[in-house]
C-alpha positions as a Markdown table, in Angstrom:
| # | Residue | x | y | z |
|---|---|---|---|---|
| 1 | Unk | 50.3 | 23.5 | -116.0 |
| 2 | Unk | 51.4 | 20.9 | -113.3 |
| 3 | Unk | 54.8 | 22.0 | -111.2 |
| 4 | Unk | 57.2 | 19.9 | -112.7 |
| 5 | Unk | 59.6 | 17.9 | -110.2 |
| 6 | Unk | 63.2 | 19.9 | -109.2 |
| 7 | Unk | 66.0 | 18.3 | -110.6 |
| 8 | Unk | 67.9 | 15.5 | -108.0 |
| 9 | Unk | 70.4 | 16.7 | -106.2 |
| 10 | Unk | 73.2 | 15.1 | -108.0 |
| 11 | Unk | 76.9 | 15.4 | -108.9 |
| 12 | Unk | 75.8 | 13.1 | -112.4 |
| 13 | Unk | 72.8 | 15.3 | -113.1 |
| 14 | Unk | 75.4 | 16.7 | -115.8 |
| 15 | Unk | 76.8 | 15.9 | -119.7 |
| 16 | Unk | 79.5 | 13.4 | -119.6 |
| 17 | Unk | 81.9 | 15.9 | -121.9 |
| 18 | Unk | 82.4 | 18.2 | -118.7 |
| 19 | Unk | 83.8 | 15.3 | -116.6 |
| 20 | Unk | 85.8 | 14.4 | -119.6 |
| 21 | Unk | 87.3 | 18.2 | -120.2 |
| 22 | Unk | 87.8 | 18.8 | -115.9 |
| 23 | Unk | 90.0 | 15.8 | -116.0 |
| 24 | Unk | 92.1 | 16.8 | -119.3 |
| 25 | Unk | 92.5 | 20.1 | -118.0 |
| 26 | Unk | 93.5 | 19.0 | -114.5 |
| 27 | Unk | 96.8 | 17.2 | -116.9 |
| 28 | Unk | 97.3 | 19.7 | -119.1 |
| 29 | Unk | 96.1 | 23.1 | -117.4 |
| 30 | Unk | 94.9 | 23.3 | -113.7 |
| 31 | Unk | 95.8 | 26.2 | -113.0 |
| 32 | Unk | 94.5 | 28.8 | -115.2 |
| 33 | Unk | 91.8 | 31.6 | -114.3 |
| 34 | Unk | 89.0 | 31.7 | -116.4 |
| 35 | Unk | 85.7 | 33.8 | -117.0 |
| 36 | Unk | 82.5 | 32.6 | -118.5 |
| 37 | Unk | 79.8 | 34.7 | -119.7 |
| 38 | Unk | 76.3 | 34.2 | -120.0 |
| 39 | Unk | 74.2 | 35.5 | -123.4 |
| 40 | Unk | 71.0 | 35.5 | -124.5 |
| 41 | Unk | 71.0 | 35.1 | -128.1 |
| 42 | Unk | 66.9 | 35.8 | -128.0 |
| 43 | Unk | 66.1 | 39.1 | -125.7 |
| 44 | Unk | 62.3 | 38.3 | -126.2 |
| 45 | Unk | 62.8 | 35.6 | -123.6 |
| 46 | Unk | 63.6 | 37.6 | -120.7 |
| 47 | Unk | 63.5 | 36.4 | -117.0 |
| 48 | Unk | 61.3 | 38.5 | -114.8 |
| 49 | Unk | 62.7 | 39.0 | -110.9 |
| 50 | Unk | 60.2 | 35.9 | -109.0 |
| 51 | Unk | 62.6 | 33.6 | -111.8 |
| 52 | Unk | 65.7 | 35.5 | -111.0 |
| 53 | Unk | 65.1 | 34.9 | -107.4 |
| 54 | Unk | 64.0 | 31.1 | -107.8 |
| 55 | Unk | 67.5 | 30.9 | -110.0 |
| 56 | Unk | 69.7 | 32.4 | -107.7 |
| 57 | Unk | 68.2 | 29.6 | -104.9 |
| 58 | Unk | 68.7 | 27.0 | -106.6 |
| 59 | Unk | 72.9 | 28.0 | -107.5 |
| 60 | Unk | 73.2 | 29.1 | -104.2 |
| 61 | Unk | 72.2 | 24.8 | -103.4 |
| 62 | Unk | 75.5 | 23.8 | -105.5 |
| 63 | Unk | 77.3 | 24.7 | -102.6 |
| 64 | Unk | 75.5 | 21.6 | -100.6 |
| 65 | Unk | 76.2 | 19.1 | -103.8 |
| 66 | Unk | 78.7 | 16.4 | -102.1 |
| 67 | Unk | 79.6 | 13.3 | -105.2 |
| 68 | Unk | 78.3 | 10.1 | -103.3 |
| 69 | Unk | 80.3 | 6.8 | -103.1 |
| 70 | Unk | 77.8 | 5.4 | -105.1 |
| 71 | Unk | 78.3 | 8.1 | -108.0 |
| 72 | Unk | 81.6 | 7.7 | -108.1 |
| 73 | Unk | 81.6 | 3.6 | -108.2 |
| 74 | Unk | 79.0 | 4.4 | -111.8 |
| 75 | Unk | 81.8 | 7.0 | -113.0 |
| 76 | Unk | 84.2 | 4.4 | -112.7 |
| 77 | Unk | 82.8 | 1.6 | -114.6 |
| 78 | Unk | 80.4 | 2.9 | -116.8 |
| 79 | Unk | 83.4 | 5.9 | -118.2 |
| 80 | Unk | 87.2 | 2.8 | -117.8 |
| 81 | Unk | 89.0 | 6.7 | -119.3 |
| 82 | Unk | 88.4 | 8.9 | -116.5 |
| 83 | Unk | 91.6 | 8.2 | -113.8 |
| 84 | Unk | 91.7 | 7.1 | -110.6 |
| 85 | Unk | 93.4 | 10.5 | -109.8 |
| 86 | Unk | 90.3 | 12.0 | -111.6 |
| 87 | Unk | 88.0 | 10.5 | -109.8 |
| 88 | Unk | 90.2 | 10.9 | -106.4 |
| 89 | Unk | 89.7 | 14.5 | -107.5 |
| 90 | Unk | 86.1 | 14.6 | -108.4 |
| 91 | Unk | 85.4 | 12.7 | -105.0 |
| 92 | Unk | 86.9 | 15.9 | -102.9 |
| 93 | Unk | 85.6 | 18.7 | -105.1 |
| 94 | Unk | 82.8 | 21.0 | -104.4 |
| 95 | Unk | 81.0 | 23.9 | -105.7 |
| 96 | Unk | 81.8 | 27.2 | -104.2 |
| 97 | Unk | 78.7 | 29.7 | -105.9 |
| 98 | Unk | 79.3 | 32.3 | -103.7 |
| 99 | Unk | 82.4 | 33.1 | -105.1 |
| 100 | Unk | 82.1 | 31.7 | -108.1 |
| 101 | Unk | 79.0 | 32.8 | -109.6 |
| 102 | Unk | 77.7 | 36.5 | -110.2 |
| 103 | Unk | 73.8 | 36.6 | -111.1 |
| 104 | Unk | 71.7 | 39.7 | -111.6 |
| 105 | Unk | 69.1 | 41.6 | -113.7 |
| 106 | Unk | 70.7 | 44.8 | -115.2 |
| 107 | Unk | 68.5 | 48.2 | -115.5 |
| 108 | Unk | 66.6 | 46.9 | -118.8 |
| 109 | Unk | 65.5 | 43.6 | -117.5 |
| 110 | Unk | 68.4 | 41.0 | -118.8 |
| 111 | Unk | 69.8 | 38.6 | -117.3 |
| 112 | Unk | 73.5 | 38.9 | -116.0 |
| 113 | Unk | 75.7 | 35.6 | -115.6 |
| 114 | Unk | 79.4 | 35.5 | -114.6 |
| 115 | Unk | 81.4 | 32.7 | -113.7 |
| 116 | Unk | 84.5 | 32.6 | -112.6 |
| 117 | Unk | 87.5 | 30.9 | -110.8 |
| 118 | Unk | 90.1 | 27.9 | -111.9 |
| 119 | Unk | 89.1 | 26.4 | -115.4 |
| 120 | Unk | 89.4 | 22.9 | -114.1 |
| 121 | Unk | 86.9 | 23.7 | -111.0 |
| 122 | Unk | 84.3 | 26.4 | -113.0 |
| 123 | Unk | 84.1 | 24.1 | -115.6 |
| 124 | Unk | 81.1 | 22.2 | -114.1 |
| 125 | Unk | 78.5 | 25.0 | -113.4 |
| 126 | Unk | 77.5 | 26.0 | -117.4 |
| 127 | Unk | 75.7 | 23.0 | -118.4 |
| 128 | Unk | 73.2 | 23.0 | -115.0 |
| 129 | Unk | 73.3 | 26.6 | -115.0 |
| 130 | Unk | 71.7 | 26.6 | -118.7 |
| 131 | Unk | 69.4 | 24.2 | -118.0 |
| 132 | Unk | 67.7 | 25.7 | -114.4 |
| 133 | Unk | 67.4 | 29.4 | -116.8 |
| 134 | Unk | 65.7 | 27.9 | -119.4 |
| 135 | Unk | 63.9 | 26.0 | -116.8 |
| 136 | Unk | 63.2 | 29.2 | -114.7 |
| 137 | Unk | 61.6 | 30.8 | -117.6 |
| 138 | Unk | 59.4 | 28.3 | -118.2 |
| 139 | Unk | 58.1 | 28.0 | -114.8 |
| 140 | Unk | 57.5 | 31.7 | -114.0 |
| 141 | Unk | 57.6 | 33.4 | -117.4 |
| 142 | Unk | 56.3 | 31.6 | -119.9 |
| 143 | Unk | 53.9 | 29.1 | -118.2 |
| 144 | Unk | 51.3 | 28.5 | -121.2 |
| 145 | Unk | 51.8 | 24.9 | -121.8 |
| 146 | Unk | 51.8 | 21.0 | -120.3 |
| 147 | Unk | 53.1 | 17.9 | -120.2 |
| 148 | Unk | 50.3 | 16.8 | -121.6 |
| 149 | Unk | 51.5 | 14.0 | -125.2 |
| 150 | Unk | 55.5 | 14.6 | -123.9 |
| 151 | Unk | 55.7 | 10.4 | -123.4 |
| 152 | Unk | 53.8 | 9.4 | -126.9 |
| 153 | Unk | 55.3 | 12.3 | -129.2 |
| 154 | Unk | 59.2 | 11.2 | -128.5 |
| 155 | Unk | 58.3 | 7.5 | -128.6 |
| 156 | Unk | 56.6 | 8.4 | -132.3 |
| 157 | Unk | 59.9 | 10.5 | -132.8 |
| 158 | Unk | 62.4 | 7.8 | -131.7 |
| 159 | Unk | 60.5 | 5.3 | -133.8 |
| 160 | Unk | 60.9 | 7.2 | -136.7 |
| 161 | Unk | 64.3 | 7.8 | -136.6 |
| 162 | Unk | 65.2 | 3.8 | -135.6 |
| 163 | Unk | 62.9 | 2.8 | -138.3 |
| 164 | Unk | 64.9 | 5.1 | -140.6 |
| 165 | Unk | 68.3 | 3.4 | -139.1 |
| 166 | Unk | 69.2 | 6.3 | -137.7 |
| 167 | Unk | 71.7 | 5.9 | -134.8 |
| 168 | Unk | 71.0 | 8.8 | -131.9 |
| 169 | Unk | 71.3 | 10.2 | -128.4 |
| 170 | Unk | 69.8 | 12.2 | -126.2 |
| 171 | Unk | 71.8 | 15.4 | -125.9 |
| 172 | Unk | 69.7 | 18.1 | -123.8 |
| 173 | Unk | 70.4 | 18.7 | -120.8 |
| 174 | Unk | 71.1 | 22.0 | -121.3 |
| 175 | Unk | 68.3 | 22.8 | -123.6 |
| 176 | Unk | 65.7 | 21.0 | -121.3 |
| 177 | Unk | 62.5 | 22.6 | -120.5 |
| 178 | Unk | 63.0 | 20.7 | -117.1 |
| 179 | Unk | 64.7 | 17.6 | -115.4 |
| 180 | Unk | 61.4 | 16.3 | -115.8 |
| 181 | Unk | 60.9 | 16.4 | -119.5 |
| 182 | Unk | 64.4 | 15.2 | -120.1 |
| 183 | Unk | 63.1 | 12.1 | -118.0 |
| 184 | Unk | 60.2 | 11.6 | -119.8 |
| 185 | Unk | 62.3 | 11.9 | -122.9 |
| 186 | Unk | 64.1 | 8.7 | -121.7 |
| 187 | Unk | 61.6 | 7.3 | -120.8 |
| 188 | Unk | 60.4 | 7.0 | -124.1 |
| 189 | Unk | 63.4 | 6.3 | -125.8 |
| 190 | Unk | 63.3 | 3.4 | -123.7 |
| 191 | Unk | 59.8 | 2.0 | -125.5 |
| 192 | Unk | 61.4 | 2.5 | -128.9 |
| 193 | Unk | 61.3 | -1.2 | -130.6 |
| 194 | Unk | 64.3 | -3.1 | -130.3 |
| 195 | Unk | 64.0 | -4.9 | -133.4 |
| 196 | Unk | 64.3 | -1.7 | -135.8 |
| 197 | Unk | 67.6 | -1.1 | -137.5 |
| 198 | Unk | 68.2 | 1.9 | -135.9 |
| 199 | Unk | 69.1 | 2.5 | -132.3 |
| 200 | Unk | 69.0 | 4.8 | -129.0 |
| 201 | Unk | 72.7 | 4.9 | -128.5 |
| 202 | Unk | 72.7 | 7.0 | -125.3 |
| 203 | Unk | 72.2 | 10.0 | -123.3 |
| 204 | Unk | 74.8 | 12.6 | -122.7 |
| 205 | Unk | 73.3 | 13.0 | -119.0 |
| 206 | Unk | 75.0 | 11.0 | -116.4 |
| 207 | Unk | 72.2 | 10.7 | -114.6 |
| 208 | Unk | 69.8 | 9.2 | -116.8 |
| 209 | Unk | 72.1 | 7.6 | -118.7 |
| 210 | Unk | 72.4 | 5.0 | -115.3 |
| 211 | Unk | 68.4 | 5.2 | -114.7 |
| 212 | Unk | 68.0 | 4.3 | -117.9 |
| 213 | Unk | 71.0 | 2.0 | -118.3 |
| 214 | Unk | 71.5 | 3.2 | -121.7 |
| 215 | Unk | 75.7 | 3.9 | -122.5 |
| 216 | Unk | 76.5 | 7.9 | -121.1 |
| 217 | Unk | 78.0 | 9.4 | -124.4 |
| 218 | Unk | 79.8 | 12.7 | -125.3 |
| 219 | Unk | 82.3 | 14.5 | -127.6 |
| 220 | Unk | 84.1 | 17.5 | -126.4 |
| 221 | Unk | 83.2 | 20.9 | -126.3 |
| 222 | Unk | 84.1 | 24.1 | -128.2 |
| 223 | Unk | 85.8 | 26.0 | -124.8 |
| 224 | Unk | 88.3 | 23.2 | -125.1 |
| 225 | Unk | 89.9 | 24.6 | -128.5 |
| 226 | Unk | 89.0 | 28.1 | -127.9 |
| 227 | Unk | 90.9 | 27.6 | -123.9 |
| 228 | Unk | 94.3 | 26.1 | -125.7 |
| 229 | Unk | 94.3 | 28.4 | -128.8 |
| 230 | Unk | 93.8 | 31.4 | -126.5 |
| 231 | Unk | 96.2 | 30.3 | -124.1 |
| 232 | Unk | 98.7 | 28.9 | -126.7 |
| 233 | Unk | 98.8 | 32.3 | -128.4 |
| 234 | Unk | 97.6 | 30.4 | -131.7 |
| 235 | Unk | 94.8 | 30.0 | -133.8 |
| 236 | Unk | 96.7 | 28.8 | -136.8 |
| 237 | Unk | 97.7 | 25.6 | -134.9 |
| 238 | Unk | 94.4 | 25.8 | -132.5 |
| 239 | Unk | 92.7 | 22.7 | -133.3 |
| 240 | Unk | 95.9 | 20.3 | -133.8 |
| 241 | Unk | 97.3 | 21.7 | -130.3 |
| 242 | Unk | 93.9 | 20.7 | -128.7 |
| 243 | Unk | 93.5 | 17.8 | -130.6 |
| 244 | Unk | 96.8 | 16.5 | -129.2 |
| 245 | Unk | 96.5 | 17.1 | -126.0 |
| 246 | Unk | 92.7 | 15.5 | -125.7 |
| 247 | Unk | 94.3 | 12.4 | -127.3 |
| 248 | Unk | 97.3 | 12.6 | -124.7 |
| 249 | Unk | 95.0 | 12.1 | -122.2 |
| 250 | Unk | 92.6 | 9.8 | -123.6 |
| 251 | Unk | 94.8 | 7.5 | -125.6 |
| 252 | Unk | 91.9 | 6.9 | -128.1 |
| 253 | Unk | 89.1 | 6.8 | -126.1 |
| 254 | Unk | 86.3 | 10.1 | -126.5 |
| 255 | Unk | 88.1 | 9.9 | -130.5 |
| 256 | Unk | 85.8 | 12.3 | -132.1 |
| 257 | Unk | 86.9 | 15.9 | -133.4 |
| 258 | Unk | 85.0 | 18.6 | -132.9 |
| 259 | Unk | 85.3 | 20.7 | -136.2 |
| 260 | Unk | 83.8 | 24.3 | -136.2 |
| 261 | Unk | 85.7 | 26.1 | -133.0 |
| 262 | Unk | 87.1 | 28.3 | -135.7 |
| 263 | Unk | 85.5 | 26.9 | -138.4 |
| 264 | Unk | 85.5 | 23.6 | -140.4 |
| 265 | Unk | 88.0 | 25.3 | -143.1 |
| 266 | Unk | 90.6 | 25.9 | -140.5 |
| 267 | Unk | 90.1 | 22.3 | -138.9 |
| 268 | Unk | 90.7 | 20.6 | -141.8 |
| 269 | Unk | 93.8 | 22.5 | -142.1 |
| 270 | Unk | 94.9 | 21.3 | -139.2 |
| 271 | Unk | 93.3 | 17.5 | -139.4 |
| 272 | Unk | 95.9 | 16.0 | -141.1 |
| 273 | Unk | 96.7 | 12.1 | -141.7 |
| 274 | Unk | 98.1 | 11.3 | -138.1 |
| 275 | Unk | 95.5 | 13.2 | -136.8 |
| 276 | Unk | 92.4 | 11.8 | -139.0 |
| 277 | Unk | 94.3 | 8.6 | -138.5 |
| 278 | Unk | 93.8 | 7.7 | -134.4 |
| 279 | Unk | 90.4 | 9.9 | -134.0 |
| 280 | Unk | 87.3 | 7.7 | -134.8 |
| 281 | Unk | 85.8 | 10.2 | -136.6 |
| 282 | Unk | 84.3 | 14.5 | -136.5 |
| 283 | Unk | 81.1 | 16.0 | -134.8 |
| 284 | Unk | 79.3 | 18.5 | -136.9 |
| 285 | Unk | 78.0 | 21.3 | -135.0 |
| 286 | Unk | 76.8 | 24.4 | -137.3 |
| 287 | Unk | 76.8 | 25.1 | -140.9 |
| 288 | Unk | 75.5 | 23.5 | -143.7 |
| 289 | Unk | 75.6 | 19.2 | -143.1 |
| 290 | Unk | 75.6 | 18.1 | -146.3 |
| 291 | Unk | 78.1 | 20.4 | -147.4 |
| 292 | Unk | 80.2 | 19.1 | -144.3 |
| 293 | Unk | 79.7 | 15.2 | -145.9 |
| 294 | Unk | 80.9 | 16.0 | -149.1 |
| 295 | Unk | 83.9 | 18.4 | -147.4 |
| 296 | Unk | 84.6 | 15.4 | -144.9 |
| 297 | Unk | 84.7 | 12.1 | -147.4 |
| 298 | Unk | 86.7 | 14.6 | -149.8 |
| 299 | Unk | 89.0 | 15.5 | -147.1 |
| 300 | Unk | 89.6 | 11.6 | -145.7 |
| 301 | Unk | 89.8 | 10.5 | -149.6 |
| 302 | Unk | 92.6 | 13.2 | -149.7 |
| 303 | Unk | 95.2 | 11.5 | -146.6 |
| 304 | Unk | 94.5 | 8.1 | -148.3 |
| 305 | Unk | 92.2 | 7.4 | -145.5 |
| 306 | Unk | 88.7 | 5.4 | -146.1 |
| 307 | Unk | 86.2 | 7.0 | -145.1 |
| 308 | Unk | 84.0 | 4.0 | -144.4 |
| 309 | Unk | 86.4 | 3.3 | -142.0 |
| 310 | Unk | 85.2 | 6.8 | -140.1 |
| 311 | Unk | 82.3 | 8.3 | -138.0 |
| 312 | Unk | 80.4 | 11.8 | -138.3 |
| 313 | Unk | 78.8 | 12.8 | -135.1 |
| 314 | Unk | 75.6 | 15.6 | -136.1 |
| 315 | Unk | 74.2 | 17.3 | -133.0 |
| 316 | Unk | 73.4 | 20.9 | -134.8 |
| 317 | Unk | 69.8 | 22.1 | -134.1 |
| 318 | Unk | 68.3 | 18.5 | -135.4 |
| 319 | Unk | 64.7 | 17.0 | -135.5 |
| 320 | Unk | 63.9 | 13.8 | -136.9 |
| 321 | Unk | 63.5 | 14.6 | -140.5 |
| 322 | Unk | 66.4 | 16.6 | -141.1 |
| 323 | Unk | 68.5 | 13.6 | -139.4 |
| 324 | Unk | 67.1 | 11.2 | -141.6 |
| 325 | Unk | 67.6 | 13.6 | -144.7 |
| 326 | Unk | 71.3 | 13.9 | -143.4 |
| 327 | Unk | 71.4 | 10.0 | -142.9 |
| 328 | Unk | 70.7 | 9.3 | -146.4 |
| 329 | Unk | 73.3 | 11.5 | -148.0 |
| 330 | Unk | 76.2 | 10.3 | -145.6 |
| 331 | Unk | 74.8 | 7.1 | -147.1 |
| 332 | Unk | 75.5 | 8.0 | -150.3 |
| 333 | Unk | 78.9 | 8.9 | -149.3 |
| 334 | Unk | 79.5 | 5.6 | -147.7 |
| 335 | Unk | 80.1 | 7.7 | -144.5 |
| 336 | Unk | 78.8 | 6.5 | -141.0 |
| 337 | Unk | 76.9 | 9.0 | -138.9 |
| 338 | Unk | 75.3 | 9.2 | -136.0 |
| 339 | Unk | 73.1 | 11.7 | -134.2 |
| 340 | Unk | 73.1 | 13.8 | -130.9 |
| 341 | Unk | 69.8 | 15.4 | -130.6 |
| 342 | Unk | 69.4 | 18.0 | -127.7 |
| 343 | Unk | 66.5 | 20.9 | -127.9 |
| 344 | Unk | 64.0 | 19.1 | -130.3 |
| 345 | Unk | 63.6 | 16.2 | -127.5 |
| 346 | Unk | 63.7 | 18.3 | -124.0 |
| 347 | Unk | 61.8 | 21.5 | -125.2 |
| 348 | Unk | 59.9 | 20.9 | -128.0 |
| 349 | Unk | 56.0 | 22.0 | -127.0 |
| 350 | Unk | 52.8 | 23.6 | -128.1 |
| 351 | Unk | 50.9 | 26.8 | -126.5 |
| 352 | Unk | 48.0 | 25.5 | -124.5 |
| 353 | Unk | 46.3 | 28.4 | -125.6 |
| 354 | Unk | 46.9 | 27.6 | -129.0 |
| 355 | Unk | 47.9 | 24.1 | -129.8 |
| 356 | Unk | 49.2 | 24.8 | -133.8 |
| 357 | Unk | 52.0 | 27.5 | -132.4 |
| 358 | Unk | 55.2 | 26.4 | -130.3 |
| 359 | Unk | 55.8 | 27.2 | -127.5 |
| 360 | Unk | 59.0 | 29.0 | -128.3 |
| 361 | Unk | 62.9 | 27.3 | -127.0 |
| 362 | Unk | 65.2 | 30.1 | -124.9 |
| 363 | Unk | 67.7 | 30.3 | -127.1 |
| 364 | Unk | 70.8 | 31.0 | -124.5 |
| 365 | Unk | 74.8 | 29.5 | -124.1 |
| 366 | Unk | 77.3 | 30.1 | -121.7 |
| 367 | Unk | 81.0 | 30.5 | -123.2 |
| 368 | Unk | 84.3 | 31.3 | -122.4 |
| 369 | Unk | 85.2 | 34.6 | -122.7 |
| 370 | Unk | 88.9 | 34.9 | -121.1 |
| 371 | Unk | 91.9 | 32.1 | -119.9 |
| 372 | Unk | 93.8 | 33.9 | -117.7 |
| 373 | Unk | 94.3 | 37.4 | -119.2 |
| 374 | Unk | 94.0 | 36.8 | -122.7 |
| 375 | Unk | 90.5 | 36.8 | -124.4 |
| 376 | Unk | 88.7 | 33.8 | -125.8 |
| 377 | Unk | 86.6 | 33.2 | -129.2 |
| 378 | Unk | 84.3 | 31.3 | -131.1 |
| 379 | Unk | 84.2 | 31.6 | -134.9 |
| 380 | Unk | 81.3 | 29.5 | -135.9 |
| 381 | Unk | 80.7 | 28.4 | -139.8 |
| 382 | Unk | 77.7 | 30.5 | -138.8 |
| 383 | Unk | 79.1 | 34.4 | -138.6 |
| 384 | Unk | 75.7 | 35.0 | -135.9 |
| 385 | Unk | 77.2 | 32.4 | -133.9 |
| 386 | Unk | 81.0 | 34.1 | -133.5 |
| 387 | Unk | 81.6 | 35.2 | -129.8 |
| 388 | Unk | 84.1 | 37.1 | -127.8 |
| 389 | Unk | 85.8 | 40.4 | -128.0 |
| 390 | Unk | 85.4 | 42.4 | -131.6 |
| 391 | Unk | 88.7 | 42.8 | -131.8 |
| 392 | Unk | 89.9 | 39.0 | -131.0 |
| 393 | Unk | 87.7 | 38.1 | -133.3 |
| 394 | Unk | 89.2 | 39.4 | -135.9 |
| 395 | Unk | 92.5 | 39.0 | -135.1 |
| 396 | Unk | 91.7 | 35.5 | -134.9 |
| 397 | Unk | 89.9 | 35.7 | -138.7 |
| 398 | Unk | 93.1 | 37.9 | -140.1 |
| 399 | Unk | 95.4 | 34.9 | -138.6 |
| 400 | Unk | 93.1 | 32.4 | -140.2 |
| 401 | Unk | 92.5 | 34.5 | -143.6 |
| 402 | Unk | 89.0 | 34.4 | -142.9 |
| 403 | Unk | 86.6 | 37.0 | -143.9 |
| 404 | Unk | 83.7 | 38.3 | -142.2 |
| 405 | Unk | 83.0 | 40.2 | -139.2 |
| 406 | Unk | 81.3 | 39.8 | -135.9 |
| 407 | Unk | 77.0 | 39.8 | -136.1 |
């Protein structure tokens, strides 16, 4: 296996959603303490101590991370919503990992992650930090693969899914084997025909979304709902507070909902015509999709909204086939969709040893687990997926008449 290249040292070498949140939460909350944890979801894939060591290197190089004039000039015409106070922010702000990040190997081998600090200055490090483990794993755990057919297997898979008339991004940074695969994957999504009637809509890496001058593209993510809910005292009206406050800020812009922070039956509770009204459209993130179509059209058909006239965002686990499959039942729905495709592009190999078996994904996240003193969660249409404290959790699924307990 050839060493890939590191990662460029670079403020944009990030999703666009985290510049989008810091600058919301600069209006709405900069001063609250927060703590996010790391967790493995698969302790197969365990770092051994040279990773660890390599790891802790490379956070300890945030501190020297400076955003360069240059960076900030992209920022400011490639994304008109984020502020000139944002970006007069942005331009000053620096990483402090000393203080901020906590990074060991307990007694039986697994990883230990803790950040913490103010939300709107912490809220940078989880997307990098996921993406340089699974990249640390890769380079001194699990080493039994190459490059080798990267460049002509996601040119085959972006074909596919433009000649199906699928519209997609690239969404994994965090899931990336390395910086250098996600580059490659651009790369190639750059060779995919114009002239289908699908498209490459984007990256949601800053980076290679101006390398590639391809549009940088982003939703918002779950820690935004779980923050305001948690910090609101409310998971009743979770998702309409956060929803309200994202569009205070944005006026429009960034207009998709994110639907499964405490699951899609609670969101739609909360969705309601003024709501569904001035957002574009919902992101689907776990659970089953096609049930989501048929709940989503029924649910816009319900506020005497068209739902032609709306967008569904999928980025849950997808590879090409499954898009198209989901593609052709929005279809039949009249629904628009697009796609945000993330672990299936930047780590999707084969054992050199043996070419027919994968070379298997980490399978890790980074969430919030407190907002000051009061404990965050995540209630996923997936009960395996439900994070936080056991006993949050279901207070937050007796507030929401949910049943089911934490997996």
């Amino acid at each position: 296996m050839s060493i890939a290249a590191e990662a460029p040292a670079s403020i944009l070498d990030q999703d666009l959603y985290k510049f989008c949140m810091q600058q919301a939460l600069l209006e709405h909350y900069p001063d609250v303490e927060v703590e996010y944890g790391f967790i493995n979801r698969d302790p197969t894939t365990k770092l051994n101590q040279p990773a660890v060591d390599w790891l802790k290197s490379r956070i300890a190089a945030f501190a020297d991370l400076v955003p360069q004039p240059d960076e900030l000039a992209y920022l400011r015409s490639a994304c008109p919503y984020l502020s000139q106070a944002y970006l007069e922010f942005l331009a000053a702000f620096r990483f402090c990992p000393s203080e901020q990040v906590l990074c060991t190997l307990d007694s039986h081998g697994n990883l230990e992650m803790k950040i913490t600090g103010k939300w709107c200055e912490v809220i940078l490090y989880e997307v990098p930090l996921l993406s340089l483990v699974s990249e640390a794993y890769f380079k001194f755990v699990d080493t039994d693969w190459s490059y080798e057919g990267q460049l002509d297997k996601i040119i085959a898979k972006g074909t596919k899914l433009a000649a199906a008339g699928c519209k997609f991004a690239e969404f994994g940074t965090r899931r990336r084997r390395d910086f250098r695969t996600q580059d490659t994957v651009m790369a190639g999504l750059a060779q995919v025909p114009k002239d289908l009637p699908g498209m490459v809509t984007g990256s949601s890496n800053m980076y290679l979304a101006r390398k590639y001058n391809v549009p940088p593209v982003g939703t918002v993510g779950h820690e935004w709902t779980m923050g305001i809910a948690a910090l609101e005292g409310t998971y009743e009206n979770g998702n309409s507070l956060a929803l309200k406050k994202w569009y205070q800020t944005f006026k429009g812009s960034l207009g998709i909902a994110l639907t499964d922070t405490f699951g899609t039956k609670a969101f739609f509770a909360n969705f309601d015509h003024g709501l569904a009204s001035v957002y574009n459209g919902v992101r689907h993130d776990s659970g089953d999709p096609f049930k989501f179509i048929e709940s989503v059209h029924a649910h816009y058909t319900s506020l005497d909204i068209d739902p032609k006239t709306k967008v569904v965002v999928f980025s849950d686990g997808l590879d090409p086939d499954t898009a198209i499959k989901i593609k052709a039942h929005c279809d039949k729905f009249g629904l628009n969709c697009t796609f945000g495709i993330g672990t299936n592009f930047t780590n999707d190999y084969m054992k050199v040893s043996c070419p027919e078996q994968k070379s298997k994904a980490v399978n890790i996240v980074i969430k919030l687990f407190r907002c000051n003193d009061k404990y965050c969660v995540k209630l996923s249409d997936v009960k395996t997926k439900h994070t936080g404290n056991l006993k949050e959790v279901q207070r937050a699924q007796s507030e929401l008449s949910l049943s089911g307990m934490l997996e």
